[in-house]
N, C-alpha and C positions, 0 to 999 in steps of 0.2 A: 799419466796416471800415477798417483803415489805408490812406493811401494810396502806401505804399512798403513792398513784400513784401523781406526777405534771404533767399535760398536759399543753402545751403551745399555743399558737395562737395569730394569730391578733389580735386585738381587735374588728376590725371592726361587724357590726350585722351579717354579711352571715358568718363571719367567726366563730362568736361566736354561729351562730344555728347550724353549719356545728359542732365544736369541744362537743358540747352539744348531738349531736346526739350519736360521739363517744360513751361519756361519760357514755348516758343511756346503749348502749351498753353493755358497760365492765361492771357497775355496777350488771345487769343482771346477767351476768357468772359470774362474782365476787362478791358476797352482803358481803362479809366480808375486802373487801378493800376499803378503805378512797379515792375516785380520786378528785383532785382539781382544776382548770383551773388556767392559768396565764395568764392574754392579755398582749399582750405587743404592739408597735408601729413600723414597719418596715420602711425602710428607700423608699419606694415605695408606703408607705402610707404618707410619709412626704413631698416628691417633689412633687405637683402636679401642676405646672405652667411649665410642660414640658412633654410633648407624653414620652411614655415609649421606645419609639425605640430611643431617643436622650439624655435618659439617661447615656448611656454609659456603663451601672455596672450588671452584673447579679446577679441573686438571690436578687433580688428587693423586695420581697416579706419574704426574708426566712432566709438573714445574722442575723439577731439578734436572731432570736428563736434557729438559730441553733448555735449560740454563749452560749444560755444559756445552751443547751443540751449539751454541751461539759463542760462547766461549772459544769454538773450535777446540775442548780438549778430548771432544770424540766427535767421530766424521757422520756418522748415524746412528738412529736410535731405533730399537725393536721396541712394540710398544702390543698388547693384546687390542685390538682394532677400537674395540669395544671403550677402552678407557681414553680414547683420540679426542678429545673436544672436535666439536665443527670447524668451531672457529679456533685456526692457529696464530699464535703467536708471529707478527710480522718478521718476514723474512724464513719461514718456516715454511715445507711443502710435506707432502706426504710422496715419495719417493716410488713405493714398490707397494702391494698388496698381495700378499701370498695368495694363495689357495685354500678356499675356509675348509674345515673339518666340519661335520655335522653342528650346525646352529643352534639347535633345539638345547628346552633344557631336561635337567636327568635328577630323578628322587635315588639319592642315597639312605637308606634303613637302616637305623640302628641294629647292631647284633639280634637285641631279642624281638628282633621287629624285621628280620631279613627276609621273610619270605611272603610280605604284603607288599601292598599296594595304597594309595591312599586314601581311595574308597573305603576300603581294610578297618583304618585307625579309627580305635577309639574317639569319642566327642570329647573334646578337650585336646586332644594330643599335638604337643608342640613340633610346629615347622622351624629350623633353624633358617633364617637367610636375612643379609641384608639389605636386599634389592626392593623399595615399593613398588616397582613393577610387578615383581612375580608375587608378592603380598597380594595387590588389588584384585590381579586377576584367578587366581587362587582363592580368595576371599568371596567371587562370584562361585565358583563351582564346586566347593568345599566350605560350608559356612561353617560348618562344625568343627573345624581345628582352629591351633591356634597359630600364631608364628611369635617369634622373639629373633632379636635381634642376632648375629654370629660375625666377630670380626676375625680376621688376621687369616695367613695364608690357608693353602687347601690342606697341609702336613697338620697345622693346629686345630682346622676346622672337624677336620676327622677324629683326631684324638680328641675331641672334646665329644663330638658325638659317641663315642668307643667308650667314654669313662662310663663305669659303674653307675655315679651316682646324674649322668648327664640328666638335662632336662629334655632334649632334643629326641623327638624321637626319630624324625629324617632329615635330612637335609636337601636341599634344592639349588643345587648347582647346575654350570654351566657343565653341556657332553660331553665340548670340545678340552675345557680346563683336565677332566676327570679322566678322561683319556689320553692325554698329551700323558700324564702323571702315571699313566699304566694302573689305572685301578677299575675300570670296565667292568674286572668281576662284581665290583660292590652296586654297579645300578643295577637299582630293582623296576624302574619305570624310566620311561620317556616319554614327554609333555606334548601331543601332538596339539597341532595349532586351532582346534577346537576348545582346549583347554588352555593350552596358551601362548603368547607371540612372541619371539625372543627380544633379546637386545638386539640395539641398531650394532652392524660390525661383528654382533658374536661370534667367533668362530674362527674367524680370519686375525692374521697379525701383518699391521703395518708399520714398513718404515720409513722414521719421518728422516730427514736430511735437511741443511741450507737450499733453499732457492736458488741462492747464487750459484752454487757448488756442480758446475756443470760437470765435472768428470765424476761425480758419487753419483749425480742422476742417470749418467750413463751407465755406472757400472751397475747399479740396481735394477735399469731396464730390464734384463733376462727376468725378472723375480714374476713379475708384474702376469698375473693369471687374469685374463679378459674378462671370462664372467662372471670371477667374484668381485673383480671393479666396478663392473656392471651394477651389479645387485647393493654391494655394499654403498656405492657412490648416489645410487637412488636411495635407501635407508638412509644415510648420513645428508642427506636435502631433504625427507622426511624431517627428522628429528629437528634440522637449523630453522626450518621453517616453524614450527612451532614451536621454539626457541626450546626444546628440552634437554636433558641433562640424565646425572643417576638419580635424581629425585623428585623426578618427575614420572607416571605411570606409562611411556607411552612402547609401545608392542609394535614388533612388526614381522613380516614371513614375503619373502620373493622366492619367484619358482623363475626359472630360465628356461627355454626351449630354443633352439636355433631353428630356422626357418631361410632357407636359401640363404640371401646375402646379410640378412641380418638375423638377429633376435628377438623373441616375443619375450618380453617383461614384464610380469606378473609382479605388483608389489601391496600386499594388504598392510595398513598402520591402525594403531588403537589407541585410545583416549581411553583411562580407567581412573575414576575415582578412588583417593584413598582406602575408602571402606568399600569400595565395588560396587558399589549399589548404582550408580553411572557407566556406564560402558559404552564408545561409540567406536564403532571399525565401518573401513570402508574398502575396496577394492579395487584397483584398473588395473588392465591388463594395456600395454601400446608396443609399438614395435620401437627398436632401440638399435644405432649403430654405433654410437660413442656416447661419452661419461656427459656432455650438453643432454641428449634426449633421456638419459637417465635422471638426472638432474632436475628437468621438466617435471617427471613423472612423480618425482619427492615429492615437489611443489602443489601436483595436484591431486596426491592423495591429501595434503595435509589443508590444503586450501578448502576444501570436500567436508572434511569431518570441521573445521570451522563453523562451514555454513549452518554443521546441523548441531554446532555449539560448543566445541572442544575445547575452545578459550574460555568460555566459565568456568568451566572444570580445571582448568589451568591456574586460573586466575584465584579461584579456592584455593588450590595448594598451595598457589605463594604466600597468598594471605595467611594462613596455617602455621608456616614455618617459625 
């Protein structure tokens, strides 16, 4: 085992508390290994004069750390689960899976707007977010607002909400982001999954390492929280099966229960039209004893809402871009 670990990451603050948390972590099970962080600057932290669905490019978040990991000039990489592509880059594994924090997402209010809701708001009143997930299905339940576009970390996102002259009247972020950051006091709401489904991975942080790298797979075993692998690794076969992405609408919610030797997996996925006006969700519930029978369970909620058309609606939105 080396005696000096380089972890890699954004640079950004949620991602620097998020990789810090590792850190203590491993230090813990390891008090005889050196671990160092390395921020770096992703190319999804650098365009922010354009929504991330008109990007173009995936792995917006995650091409340079995992360039330096291939590099070897860091041994692993913390990563918000949520921004992981399906599909890695070869030679590239997903190492460890923390323990998500609440998934769901959460409506941050403007100061002269802190003690509503979004039922509340005026017709017309602008939703800050970048995500056309949370637009579409938002857009079913809420016709009467608006949303506009919001780039750059959750420190700017805020202060731009907080200005005087902002256009935003709330914001709709992720729980888990909003809370890592220690700012709980400001949600006024959380989105339950009648209103809406979160991102695949929300919640949870993973870390990616080399394949090859057998002593960094072993050291990150400790990390590895079973039923959020569970859950996330069914959403993340969700999502590859219907080839989606950050711009694409597609939702999802797992519920876990243990049951003797195994666990009952509950995994619902959603198909939403740009403008909302399409919606398709589906449901299974199966029993699950490893990341294979979760895997299944992706495949066959995603294979489900196919049947009843989700690739049209797909197929529209590429066509769109």
């Amino acid at each position: 085992m080396q005696s000096k670990i380089v972890i890699g990451t954004r640079e950004s603050q949620l991602a620097m508390i998020q990789t810090n948390q590792v850190k203590s972590e491993l230090e813990k099970i390891y008090p005889d290994i050196e671990f160092v962080i390395n921020g770096m600057t992703t190319t999804g932290d650098q365009i922010l004069d354009k929504p991330l669905s008109q990007i173009g490019a995936k792995s917006l978040f995650t091409k340079e750390l995992e360039v330096a990991l291939h590099d070897k000039r860091v041994d692993l990489v913390v990563h918000s689960l949520k921004d992981l592509p399906t599909t890695l880059p070869e030679g590239m594994t997903i190492g460890a899976i923390m323990e998500r924090k609440d998934p769901r997402d959460a409506i941050i209010m403007s100061l002269k707007n802190k003690n509503l809701k979004l039922s509340d708001l005026k017709e017309g009143s602008v939703i800050g977010t970048s995500s056309v997930r949370r637009i579409a299905q938002l857009k079913r339940k809420y016709p009467h607002l608006q949303f506009q576009d919001i780039r750059g970390n959750l420190n700017t996102r805020l202060r731009k909400l907080d200005d005087e002259t902002s256009p935003y009247s709330a914001l709709l972020l992720a729980f888990a982001g909003v809370s890592r950051m220690g700012w709980e006091d400001r949600i006024t709401e959380i989105l339950e999954k009648d209103v809406m489904l979160h991102a695949v991975g929300q919640g949870a942080i993973g870390i990616e390492c080399r394949l090859e790298d057998a002593d960094t797979l072993k050291l990150l075993d400790p990390l590895n929280h079973k039923e959020t692998v569970l859950r996330t690794t069914a959403e993340r076969s969700f999502m590859k099966t219907l080839e989606g992405g950050c711009s694409v609408p597609l939702g999802v919610t797992t519920l876990l229960a243990q049951n003797g030797d195994h666990f009952n997996l509950s995994l619902t996925g959603s198909v939403t039209s740009l403008d909302g006006a399409k919606h398709l969700r589906h449901e299974i519930t199966t029993k699950v004893q490893t990341s294979k029978d979760a895997i299944k369970l992706g495949i066959d909620v995603a294979d489900e809402l196919i049947k009843q058309g989700a690739q049209a609606i797909l197929e529209e939105i590429r066509a769109n871009k």
